[in-house]
C-alpha positions in Angstrom: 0.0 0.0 0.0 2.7 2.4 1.2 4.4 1.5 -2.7 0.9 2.7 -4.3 0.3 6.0 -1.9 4.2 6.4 -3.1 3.6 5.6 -7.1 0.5 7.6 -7.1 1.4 11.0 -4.6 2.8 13.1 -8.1 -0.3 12.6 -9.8 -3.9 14.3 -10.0 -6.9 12.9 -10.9 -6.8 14.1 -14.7 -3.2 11.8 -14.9 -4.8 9.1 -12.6 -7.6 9.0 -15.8 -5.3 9.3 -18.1 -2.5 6.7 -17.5 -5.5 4.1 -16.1 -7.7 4.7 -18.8 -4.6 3.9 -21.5 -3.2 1.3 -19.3 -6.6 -0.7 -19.2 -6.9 -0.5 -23.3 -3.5 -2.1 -23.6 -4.3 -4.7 -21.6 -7.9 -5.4 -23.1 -5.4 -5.6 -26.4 -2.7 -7.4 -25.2 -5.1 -10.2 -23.6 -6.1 -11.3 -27.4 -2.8 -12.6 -28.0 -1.6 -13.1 -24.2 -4.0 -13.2 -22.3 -5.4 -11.1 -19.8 -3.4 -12.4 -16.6 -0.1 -11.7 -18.6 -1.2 -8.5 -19.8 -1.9 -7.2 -16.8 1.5 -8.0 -16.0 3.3 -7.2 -18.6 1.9 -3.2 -18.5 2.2 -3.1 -14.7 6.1 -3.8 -15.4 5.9 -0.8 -18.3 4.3 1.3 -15.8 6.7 0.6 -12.7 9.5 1.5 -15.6 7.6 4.5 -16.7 7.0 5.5 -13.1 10.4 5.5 -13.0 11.1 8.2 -15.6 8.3 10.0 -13.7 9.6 10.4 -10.4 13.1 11.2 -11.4 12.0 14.2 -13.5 10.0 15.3 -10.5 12.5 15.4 -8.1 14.7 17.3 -10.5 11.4 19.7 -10.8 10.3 19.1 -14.1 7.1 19.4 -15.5 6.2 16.4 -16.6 2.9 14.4 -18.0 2.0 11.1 -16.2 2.9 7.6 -18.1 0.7 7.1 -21.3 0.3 3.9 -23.3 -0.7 2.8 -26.4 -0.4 -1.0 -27.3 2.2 -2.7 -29.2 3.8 0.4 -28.9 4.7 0.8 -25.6 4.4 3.7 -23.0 6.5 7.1 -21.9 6.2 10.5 -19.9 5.6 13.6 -21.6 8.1 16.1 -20.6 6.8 19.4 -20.9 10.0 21.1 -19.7 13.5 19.4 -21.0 16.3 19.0 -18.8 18.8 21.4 -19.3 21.7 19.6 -19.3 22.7 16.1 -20.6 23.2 14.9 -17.4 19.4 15.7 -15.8 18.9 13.7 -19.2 20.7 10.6 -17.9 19.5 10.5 -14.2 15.8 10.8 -15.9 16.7 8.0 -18.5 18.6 5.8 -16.1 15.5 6.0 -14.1 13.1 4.3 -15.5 15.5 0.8 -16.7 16.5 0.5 -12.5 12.8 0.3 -11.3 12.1 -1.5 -14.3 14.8 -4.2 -14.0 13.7 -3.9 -9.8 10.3 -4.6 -10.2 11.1 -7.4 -13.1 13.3 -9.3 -10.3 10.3 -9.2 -7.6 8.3 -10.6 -10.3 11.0 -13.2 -10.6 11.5 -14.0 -6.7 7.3 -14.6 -6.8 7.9 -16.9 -9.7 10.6 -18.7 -7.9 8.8 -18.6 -4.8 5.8 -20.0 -6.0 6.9 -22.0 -9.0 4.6 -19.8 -11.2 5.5 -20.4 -14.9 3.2 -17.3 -16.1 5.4 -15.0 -13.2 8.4 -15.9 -14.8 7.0 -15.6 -18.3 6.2 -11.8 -16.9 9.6 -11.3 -15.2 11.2 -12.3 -18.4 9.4 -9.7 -20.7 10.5 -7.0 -17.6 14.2 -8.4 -17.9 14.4 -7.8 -21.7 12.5 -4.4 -22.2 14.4 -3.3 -20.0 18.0 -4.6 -21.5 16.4 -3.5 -25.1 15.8 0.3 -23.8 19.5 0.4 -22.8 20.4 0.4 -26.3 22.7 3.0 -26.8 20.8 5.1 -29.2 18.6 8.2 -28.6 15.3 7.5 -28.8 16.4 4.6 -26.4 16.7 5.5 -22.4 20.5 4.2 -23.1 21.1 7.2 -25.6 19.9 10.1 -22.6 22.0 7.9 -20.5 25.2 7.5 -22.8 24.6 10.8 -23.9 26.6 11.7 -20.4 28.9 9.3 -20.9 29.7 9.8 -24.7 27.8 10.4 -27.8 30.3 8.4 -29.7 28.5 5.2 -28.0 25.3 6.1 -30.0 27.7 5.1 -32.9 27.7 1.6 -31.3 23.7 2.1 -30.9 23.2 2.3 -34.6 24.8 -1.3 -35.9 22.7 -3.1 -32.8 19.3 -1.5 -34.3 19.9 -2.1 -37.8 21.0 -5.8 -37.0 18.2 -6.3 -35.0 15.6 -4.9 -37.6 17.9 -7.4 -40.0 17.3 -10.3 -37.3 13.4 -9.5 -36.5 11.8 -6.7 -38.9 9.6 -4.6 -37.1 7.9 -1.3 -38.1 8.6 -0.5 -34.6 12.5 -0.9 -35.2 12.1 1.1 -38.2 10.1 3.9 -36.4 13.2 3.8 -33.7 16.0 4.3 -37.1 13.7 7.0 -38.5 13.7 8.9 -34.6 17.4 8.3 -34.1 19.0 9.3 -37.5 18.7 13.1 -36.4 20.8 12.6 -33.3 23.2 10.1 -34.9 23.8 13.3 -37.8 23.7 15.5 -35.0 26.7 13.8 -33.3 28.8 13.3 -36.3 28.4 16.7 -36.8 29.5 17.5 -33.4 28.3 21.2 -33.2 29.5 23.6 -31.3 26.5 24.7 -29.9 25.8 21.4 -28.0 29.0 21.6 -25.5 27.4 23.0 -23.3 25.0 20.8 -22.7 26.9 18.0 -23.0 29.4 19.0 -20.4 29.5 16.4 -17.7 32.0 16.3 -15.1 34.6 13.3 -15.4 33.3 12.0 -12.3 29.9 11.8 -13.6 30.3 10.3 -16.7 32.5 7.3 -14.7 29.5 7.2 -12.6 26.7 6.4 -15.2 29.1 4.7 -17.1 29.7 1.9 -14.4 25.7 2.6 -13.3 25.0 1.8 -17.2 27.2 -0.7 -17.9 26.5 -2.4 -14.6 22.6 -2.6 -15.2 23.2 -3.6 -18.7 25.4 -6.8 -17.8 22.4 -7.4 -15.2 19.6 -7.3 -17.8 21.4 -9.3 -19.9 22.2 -12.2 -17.8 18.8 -12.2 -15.9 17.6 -12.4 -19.5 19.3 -15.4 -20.8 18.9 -17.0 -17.5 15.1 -16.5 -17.2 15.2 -17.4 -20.9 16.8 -20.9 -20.8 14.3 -21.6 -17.2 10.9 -21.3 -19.5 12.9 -23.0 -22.7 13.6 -26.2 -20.2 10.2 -26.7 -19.7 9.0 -26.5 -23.0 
């Protein structure tokens, strides 16, 4: 309860309607392929990630919309003030992958706990949304987070998409390319008027680099491992 009050306490009744209204359509859609007791699991996941996003960009005293979803697509904040500075950018982005890859591992202690296949079917989708948002390429949380670190990693970003769109075509994936080619031009360009913002102290950038690269070795193996639990019992 005291998680909910917690969850809940940054938002009005407008963004209450909002985020359950959207939240109950994607589940209603998900459930035709899923069904509905791993659809309501999967988008509490999203939201717990999205919350994530949320709350960070509130304490840094943003204005910020609550979590809206729209199925097969996924879900986000709408930040009507943008951070000034690349690394408000990263603490908001690194946000929402840490609760996310939190609440995907509560999911997995229940489905340890109780030996519940369709837990562990849940906690694995958490596990690899998570790991796939941490791909180092703006639209992706791991582009706001690398872009801290170093905007020559979003040139590491790029191959990953495209040979994932090469591996499993998506119009998503191609929506994600079409999103990210200003940012990767952007960075090649490396204009002037960007330093600024892209000032991070050394410190910092060691900081979310090892708070990066440590989540993303986390996600990954918590991936595999979940992975090859549901493919043993197939």
């Amino acid at each position: 309860m005291k998680l909910l009050l917690l969850l809940f306490s940054g938002l009005k009744l407008g963004k209450i309607l909002t985020t359950g209204g959207s939240m109950f359509i994607s589940v209603f859609a998900y459930s035709f392929i899923f069904g509905w007791r791993y659809a309501l699991g999967l988008v509490i996941l999203i939201f717990c990630h999205e919350m994530g996003h949320y709350l960070a960009a509130k304490k840094l005293g943003l204005n910020v919309g609550a979590p809206t979803f729209i199925p097969f697509v996924g879900a986000w904040i709408s930040l009507k003030e943008q951070p000034l500075k690349a690394e408000d950018e990263a603490y908001i982005g690194i946000a929402g992958p840490f609760i996310g890859a939190v609440s995907a591992f509560v999911c997995y202690c229940f489905a340890r706990q109780y030996e519940s296949m369709l837990l562990l079917a849940i906690s694995y989708a958490g596990f690899f949304i998570n790991l796939f948002n941490l791909i180092p390429l703006p639209p992706f949380d791991g582009g706001r987070i690398t872009a801290a670190i170093s905007r020559k990693m979003w040139f590491v970003g790029a191959p990953v998409l495209i040979g994932m769109f090469l591996w499993h075509p998506s119009p998503i994936l191609i929506l994600m390319v079409i999103l990210a080619a200003p940012h990767i031009w952007s960075a090649i360009k490396g204009r002037s008027e960007d330093t600024r913002y892209y000032a991070v102290p050394f410190a910092k950038r060691v900081m979310y680099g090892l708070f990066y690269f440590g989540l993303l070795a986390y996600l990954a193996v918590m991936s595999n491992s979940v992975y090859n639990m549901l493919s043993s019992v197939k």
